[in-house]
C-alpha positions in Angstrom: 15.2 64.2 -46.0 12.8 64.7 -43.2 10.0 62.3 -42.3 7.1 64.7 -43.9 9.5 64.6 -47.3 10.2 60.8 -46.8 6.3 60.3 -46.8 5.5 62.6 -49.9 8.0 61.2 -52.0 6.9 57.7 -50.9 3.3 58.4 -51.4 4.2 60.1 -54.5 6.3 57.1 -56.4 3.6 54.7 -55.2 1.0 56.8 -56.6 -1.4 56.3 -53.6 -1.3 56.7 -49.8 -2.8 53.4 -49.8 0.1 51.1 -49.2 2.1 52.8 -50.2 4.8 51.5 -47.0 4.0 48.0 -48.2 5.0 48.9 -52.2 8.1 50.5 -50.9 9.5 47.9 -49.0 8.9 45.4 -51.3 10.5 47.4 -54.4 13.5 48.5 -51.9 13.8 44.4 -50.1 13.4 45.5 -47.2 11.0 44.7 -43.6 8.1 47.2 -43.9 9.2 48.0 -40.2 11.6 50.1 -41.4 9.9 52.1 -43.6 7.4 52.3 -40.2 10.3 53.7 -38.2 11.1 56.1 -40.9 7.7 57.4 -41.2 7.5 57.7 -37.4 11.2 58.7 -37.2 12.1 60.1 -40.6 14.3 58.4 -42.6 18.2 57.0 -42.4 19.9 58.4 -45.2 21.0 55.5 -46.7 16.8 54.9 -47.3 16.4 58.4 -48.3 18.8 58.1 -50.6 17.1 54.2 -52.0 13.9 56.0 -52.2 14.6 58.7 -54.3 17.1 56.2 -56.8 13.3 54.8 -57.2 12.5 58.1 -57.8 14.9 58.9 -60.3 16.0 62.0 -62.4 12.6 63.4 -62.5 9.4 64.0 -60.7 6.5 61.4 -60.2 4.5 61.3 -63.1 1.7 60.9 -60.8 1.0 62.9 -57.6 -1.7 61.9 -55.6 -4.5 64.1 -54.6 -4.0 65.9 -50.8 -7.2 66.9 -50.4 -10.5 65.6 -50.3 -13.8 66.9 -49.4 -17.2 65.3 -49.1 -20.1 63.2 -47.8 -19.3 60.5 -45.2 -21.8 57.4 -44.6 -23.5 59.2 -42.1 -24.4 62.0 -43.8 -22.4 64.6 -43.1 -19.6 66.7 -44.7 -15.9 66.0 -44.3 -12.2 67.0 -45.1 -9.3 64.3 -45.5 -5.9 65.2 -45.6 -4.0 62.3 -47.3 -0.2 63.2 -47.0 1.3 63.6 -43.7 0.2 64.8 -41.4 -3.2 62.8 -42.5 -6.2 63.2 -40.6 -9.7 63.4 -41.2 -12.2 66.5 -39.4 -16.1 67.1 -39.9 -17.5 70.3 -41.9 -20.2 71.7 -40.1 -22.3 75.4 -40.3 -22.4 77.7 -37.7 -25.9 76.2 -36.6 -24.6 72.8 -36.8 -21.6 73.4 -34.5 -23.6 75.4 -31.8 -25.6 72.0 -31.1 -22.2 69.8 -31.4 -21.7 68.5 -28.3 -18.1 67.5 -28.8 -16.6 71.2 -29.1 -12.8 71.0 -28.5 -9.8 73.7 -28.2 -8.4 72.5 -31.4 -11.8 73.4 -33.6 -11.5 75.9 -36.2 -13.7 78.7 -37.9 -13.7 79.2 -42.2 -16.0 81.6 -42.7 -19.4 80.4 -41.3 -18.1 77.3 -41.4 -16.4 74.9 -38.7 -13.7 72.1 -38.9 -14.1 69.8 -35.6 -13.8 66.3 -34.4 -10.2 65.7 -36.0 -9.0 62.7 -36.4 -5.1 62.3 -36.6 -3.5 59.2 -38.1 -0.5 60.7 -38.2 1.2 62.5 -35.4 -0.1 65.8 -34.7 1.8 68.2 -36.1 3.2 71.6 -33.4 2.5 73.8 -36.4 -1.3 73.8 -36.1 -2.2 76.9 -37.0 -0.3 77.0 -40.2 -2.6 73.1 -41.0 -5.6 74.8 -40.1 -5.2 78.0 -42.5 -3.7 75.2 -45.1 -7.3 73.2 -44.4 -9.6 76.4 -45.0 -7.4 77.5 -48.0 -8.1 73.5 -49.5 -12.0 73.7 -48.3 -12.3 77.3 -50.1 -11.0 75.2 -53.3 -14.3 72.5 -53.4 
């Protein structure tokens, strides 16, 4: 099981990405320094093989959402990615990003739209160009 499966499937069972490390350590009696290490590390198998016995025969009955899209305290528009790799980027127009003083290489173009100022919370993934077409297809979807 790789790290990005390890996290899914944990997210998944919990039925939130928030604390979800906590829930699994606790249900599996272990440190949640382990389940740290296996999210920074992917998993042993002997843990990949505990979490999906939590798992069971089937599917979760609950997935979480991935995506979410919309206003942050300050005003302005954002995207969320909530399964790993999570991060967080601002939505802005065209207009908006011409005045955005914080342009970077790693901003992206949907449409007349721009994704900028990302936020990783997870490591940052090498594939980034296959995350950023992945982010346009979910910001097409709200």
């Amino acid at each position: 099981m790789t790290r990005e499966e390890f996290i899914s499937n944990g997210v998944a069972w919990h039925g939130s990405a928030v604390g979800w490390q906590s829930a699994i350590a606790h249900a599996l009696d272990i440190d949640t320094r382990t389940i740290r290490r296996a999210v920074k590390d992917g998993p042993s198998d002997k843990l990949a093989r505990a979490l999906l016995a939590l798992l069971g025969d089937g599917a979760p009955v609950r997935v979480p959402a991935e995506w979410i899209c919309g206003d942050g305290s300050d005003g302005r528009e954002y995207l969320v990615h909530l399964i790993s790799p999570r991060f967080a980027c601002l939505i802005l127009t065209e207009e908006e990003y011409g005045a955005f003083e914080y342009q970077s290489d790693g901003d992206y173009q949907v449409d007349s739209q721009w994704l900028c100022a990302f936020h990783w919370m997870d490591r940052r993934p090498d594939n980034l160009s296959q995350w950023m077409e992945r982010a346009a297809d979910a910001l097409e979807e709200f």
